[in-house]
C-alpha positions as CSV (number, residue, x, y, z in Angstrom):
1,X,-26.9,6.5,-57.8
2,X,-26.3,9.4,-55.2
3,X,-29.1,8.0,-53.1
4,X,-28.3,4.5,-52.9
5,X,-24.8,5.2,-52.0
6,X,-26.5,7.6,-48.7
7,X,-28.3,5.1,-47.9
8,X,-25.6,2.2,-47.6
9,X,-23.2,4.6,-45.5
10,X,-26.1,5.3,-43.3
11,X,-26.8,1.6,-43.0
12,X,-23.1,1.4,-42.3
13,X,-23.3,4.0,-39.4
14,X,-26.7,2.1,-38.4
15,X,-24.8,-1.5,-37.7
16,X,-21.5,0.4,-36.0
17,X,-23.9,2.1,-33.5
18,X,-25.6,-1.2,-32.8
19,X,-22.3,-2.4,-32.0
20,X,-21.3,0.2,-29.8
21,X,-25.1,-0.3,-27.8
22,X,-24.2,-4.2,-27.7
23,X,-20.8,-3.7,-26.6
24,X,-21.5,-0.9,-24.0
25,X,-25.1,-2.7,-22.3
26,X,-22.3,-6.1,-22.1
27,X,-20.1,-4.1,-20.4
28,X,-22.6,-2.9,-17.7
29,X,-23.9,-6.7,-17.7
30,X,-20.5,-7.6,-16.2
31,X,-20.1,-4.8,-13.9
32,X,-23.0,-5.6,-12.5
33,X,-22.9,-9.0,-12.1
34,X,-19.0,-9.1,-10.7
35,X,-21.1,-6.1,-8.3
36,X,-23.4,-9.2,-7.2
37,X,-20.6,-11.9,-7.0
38,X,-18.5,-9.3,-4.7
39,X,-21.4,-8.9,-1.9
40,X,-22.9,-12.0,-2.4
41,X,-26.2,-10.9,-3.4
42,X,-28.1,-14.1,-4.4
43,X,-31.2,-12.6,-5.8
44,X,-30.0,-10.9,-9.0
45,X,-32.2,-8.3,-9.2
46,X,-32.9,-4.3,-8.0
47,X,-34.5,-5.6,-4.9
48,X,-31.5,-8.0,-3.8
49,X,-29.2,-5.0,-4.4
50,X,-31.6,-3.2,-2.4
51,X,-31.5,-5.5,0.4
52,X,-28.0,-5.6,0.5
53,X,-27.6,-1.8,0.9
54,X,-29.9,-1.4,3.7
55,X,-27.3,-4.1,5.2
56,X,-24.7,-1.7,5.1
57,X,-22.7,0.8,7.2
58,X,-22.1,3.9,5.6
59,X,-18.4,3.2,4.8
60,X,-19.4,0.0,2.6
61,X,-22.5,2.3,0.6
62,X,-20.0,4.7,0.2
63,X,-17.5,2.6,-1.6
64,X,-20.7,0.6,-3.5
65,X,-21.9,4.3,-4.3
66,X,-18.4,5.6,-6.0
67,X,-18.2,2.2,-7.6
68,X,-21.5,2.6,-9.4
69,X,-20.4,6.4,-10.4
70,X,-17.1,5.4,-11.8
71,X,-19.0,3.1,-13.9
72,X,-22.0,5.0,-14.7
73,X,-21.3,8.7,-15.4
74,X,-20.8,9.5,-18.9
75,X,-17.9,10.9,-20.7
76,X,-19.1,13.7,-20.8
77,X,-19.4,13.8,-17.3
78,X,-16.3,12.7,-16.0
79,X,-14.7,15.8,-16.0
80,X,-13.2,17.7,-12.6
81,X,-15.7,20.2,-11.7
82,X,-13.5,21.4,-8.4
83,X,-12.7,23.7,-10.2
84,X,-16.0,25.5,-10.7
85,X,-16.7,28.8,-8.9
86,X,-18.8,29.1,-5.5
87,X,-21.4,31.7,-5.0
């Protein structure tokens, strides 16, 4: 009985993490596609992006650059490092 009731809550944790995958990869799937729709990349793939950065003047890859790292980093990650001690 002990066994079958470790495996159902495992099972449990097994479908919530595949929700939290499906949820999180949708997320990115907009991000990037409103990132596409904003710079009017046609070709909806790396090498369209690609193209469309070697377009760009340093002001506009900066912007696309902190747009991907807001996005991107993980939570673990987003914290302030300024704070951090130089050598």
């Amino acid at each position: 009985m002990k066994n079958s009731a470790l495996k159902g809550a495992l099972g449990a944790l097994a479908v919530v993490g595949v929700a939290l995958a499906a949820k999180k990869i949708a997320q990115r799937k907009r991000f990037m596609k409103g990132i596409f729709n904003e710079y009017g990349i046609k070709e909806k793939s790396p090498f369209g992006l690609a193209d469309k950065i070697r377009e760009m003047n340093d002001e506009q890859y900066q912007e696309l650059k902190g747009k991907f790292k807001k996005e991107f980093a993980s939570g673990c990650c987003r914290k302030n490092h300024s704070n951090t001690a130089e050598a």
